[in-house]
C-alpha positions in Angstrom: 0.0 0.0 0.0 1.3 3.5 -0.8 3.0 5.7 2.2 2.0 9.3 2.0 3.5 11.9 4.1 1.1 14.7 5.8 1.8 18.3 6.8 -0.9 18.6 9.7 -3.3 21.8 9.6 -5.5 23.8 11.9 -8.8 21.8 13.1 -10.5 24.8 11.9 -9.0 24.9 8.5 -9.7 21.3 7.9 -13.1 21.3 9.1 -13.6 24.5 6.4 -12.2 23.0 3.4 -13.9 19.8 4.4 -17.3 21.2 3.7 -16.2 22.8 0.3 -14.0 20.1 -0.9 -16.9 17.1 -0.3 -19.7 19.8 -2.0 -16.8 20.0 -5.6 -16.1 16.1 -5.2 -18.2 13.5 -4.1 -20.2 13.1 -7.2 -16.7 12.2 -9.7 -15.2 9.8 -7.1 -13.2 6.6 -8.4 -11.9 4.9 -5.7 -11.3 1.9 -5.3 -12.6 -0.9 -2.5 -11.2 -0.6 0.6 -12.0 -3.0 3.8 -14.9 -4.7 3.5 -16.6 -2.2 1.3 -19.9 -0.7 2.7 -21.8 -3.5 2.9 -18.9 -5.2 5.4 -18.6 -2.1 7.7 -22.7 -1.9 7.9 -22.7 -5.6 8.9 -19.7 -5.0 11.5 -22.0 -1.7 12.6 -25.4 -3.7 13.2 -23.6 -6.3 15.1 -22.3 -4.0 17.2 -25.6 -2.1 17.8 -26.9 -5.4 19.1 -24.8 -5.6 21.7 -24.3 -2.1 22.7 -25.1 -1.2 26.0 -28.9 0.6 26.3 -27.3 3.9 27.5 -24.4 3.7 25.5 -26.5 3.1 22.3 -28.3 6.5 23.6 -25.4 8.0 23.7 -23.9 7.1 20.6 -27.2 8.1 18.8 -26.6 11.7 20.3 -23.6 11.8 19.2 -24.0 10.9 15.2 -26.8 12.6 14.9 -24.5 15.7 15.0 -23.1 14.3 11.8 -23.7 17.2 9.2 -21.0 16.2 6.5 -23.9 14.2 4.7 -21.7 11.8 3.5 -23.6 8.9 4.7 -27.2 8.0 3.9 -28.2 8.8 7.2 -26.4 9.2 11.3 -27.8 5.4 12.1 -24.7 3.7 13.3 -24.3 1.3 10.4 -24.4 4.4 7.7 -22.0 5.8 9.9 -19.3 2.9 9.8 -18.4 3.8 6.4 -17.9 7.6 7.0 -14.2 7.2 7.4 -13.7 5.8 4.0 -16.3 8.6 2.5 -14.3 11.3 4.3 -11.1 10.0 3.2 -12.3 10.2 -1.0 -13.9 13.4 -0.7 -11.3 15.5 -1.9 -9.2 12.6 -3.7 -9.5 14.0 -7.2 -9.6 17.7 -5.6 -7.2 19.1 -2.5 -6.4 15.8 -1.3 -6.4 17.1 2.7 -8.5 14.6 3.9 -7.3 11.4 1.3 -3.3 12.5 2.3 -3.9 13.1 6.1 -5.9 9.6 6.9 -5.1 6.9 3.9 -2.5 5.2 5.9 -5.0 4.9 9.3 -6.9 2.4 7.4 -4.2 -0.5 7.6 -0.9 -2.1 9.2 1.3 -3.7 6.7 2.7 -6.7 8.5 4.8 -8.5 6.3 4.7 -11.9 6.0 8.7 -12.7 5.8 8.8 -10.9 9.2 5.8 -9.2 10.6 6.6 -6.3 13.2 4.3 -3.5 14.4 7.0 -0.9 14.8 7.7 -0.8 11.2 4.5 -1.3 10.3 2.9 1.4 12.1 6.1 3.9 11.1 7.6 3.8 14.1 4.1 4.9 16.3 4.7 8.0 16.4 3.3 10.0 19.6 0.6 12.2 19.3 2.1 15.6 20.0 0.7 17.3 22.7 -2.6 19.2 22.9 -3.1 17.5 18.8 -6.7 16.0 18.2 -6.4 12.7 17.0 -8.1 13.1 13.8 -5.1 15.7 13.0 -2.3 13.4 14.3 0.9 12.4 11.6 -0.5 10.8 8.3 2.1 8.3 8.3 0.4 6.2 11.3 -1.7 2.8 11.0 -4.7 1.8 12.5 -3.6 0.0 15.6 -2.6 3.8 17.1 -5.5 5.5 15.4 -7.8 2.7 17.3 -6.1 3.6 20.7 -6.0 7.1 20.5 -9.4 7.9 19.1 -10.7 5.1 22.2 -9.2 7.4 24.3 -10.6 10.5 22.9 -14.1 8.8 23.8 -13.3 8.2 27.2 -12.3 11.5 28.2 -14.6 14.3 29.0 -12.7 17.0 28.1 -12.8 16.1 24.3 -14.6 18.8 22.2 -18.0 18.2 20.9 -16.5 18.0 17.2 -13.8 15.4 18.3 -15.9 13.3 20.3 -18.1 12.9 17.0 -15.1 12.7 14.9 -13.3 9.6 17.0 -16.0 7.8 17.0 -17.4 7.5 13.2 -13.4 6.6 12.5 -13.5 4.1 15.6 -16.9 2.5 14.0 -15.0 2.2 10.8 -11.4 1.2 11.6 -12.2 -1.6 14.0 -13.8 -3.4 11.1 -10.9 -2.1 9.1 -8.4 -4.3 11.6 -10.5 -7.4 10.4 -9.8 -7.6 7.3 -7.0 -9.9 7.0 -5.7 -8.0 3.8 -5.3 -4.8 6.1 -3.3 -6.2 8.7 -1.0 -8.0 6.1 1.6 -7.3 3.3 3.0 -9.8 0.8 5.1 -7.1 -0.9 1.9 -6.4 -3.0 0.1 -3.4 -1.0 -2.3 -6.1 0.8 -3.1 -8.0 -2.2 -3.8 -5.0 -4.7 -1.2 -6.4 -7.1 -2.3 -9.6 -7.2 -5.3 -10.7 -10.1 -7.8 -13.0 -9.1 -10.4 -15.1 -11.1 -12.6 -17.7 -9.9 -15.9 -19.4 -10.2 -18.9 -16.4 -10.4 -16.6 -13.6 -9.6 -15.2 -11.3 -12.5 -11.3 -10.8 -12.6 -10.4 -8.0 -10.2 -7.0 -8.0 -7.4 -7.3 -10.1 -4.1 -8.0 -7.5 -2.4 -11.1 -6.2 -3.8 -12.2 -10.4 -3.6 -11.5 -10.2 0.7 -13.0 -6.3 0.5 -16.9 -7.4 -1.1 -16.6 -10.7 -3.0 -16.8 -12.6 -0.2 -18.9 -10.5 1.5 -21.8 -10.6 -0.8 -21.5 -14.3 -1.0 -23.8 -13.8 2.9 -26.1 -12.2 0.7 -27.1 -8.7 -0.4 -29.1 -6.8 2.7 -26.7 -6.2 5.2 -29.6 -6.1 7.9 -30.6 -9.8 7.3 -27.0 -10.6 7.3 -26.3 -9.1 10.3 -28.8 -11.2 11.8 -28.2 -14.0 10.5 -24.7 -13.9 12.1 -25.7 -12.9 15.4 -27.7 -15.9 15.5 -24.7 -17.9 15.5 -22.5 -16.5 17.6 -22.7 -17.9 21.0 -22.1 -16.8 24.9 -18.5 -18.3 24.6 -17.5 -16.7 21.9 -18.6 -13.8 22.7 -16.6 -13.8 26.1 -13.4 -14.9 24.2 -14.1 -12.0 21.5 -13.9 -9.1 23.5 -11.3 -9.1 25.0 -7.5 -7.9 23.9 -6.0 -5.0 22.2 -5.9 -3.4 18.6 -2.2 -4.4 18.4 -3.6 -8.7 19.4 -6.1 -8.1 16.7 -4.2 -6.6 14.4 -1.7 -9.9 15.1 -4.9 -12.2 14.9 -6.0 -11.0 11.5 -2.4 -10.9 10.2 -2.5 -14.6 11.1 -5.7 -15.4 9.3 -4.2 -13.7 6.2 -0.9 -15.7 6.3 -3.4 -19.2 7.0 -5.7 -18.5 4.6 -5.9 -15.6 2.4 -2.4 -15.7 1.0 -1.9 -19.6 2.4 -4.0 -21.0 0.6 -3.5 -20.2 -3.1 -3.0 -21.7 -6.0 -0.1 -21.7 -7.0 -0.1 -18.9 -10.2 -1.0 -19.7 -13.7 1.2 -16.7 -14.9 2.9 -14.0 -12.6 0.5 -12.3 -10.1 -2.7 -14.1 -11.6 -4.5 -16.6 -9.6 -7.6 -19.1 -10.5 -9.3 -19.7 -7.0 -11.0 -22.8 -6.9 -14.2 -23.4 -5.2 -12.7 -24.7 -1.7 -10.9 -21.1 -1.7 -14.3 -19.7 -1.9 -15.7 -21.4 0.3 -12.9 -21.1 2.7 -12.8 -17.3 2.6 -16.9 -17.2 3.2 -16.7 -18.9 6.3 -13.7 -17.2 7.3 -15.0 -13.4 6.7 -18.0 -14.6 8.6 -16.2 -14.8 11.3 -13.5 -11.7 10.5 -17.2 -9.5 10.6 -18.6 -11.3 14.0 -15.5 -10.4 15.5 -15.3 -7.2 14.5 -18.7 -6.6 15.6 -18.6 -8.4 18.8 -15.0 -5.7 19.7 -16.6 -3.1 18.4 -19.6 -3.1 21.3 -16.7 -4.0 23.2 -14.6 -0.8 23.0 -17.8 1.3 22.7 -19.3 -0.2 25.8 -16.2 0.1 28.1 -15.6 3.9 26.7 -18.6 5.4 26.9 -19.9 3.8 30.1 -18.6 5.8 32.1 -17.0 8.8 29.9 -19.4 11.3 30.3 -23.5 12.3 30.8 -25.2 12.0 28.0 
């Protein structure tokens, strides 16, 4: 994945060309999938709704429904989970503030020849003193950006504006840390360089297959899915689930890559291009079912223990 450099800027300048930039932009947008794609992130955000704390949920509510960016359908917690990807394309064929100050938060590269979270997280840099976290160093990954926007939530000294801000990037990068193609590298920017083809599923990088391919294998209505998979996860799991840290989940999903999504295939028909077969398919299925429960099950998790006792509602 590409490294990008950011100069920080004023809250209040970002917050000003934010408004402008999204009004010029949104409508010519070309980007490309990123984790999980919508209809992940809304499935990671429904979960976690079920499991949210009553007060907490009222809280949240309060708190998105300050959301005037429109860059989600609506404030409902599973719009909202895909904010941070919207905000982050807004200006990418304009200014490029928002694309250049928050690309690199979406992922940890760990390598597979020799995974380590220093490098991977450029060195987690500190958070310079009396800096929001949504303006901290673009070259960061989304272990740090996990830890510091929790702890924006849990403090009540955090501005009305950041609050809102940490948590619409918490609801989205916690699913982001699932998706064992953003918590891995194989010297291929997490599977963007190599081509995929496979039974029912148009050519298109490995990467976009983990992002939505297997994804809409659960089926099309994120609500119904989201059911669905609450349904089957159980007391236990749930227990074992939430519990840990960014940095153990960001270790967990690099795991499930190296296992499955890069361990398992084929070997290539031609340099970077792949023919997944049918038990690769059905592999990946069952394991992004249980990437999303996860993510769901840790996102309640962190919002629950955050916003218990942060702060009145």
């Amino acid at each position: 994945m590409f490294k990008i450099s950011f100069m920080t800027h004023p809250s209040t300048v970002i917050a000003t060309i934010f408004r402008v930039a999204c009004v010029f932009s949104l409508c010519c947008i070309t980007a490309p999938a990123y984790a999980w794609g919508d209809e992940g992130h809304e499935v990671i955000g429904l979960i976690a709704d079920h499991y949210l704390e009553s007060a907490v949920r009222a809280k949240i509510n309060a708190i998105l429904a300050g959301d005037k960016t429109d860059l989600t359908s609506s404030t409902q917690i599973d719009q909202e989970a895909t904010w941070a990807d919207k905000f982050r394309d807004s200006d990418r064929n304009t200014t490029k503030v928002h694309y250049y100050q928050t690309h690199n938060w979406h992922f940890v590269d760990l390598e597979l020849e020799g995974p380590d979270l220093q490098t991977a997280c450029f060195g987690r840099p500190a958070l310079p003193k009396e800096t929001p976290a949504s303006l901290g160093p673009a070259d960061d990954c989304v272990v740090d950006k996990i830890e510091e926007f929790t702890a924006e939530l849990e403090k009540s000294t955090t501005s009305m504006q950041e609050r809102r801000l940490a948590l619409e990037f918490l609801l989205h990068f916690v699913g982001d840390i699932h998706q064992p193609l953003h918590a891995s590298d194989d010297h291929d920017r997490g599977g963007n360089l190599k081509i995929v083809t496979a039974p029912g599923i148009a050519s298109n990088n490995l990467h976009h297959a983990w992002d939505t391919e297997f994804v809409a294998r659960l089926g099309s209505n994120a609500t119904t899915v989201a059911q669905q998979l609450i349904a089957t996860i159980t007391d236990a799991q749930r227990a074992q689930w939430a519990t840990g840290t960014a940095a153990d989940w960001a270790r967990e999903s690099f795991g499930v890559a190296k296992a499955h999504a890069y361990g398992l295939l084929p070997v290539a028909d031609s340099p970077n291009h792949y023919q997944l077969s049918a038990a690769y398919l059905s592999d990946a299925t069952t394991v992004t079912q249980e990437q999303l429960s996860k993510a769901g099950v840790r996102l309640a998790f962190v919002l629950n223990r955050a916003l218990h006792f942060a702060y009145p509602q």
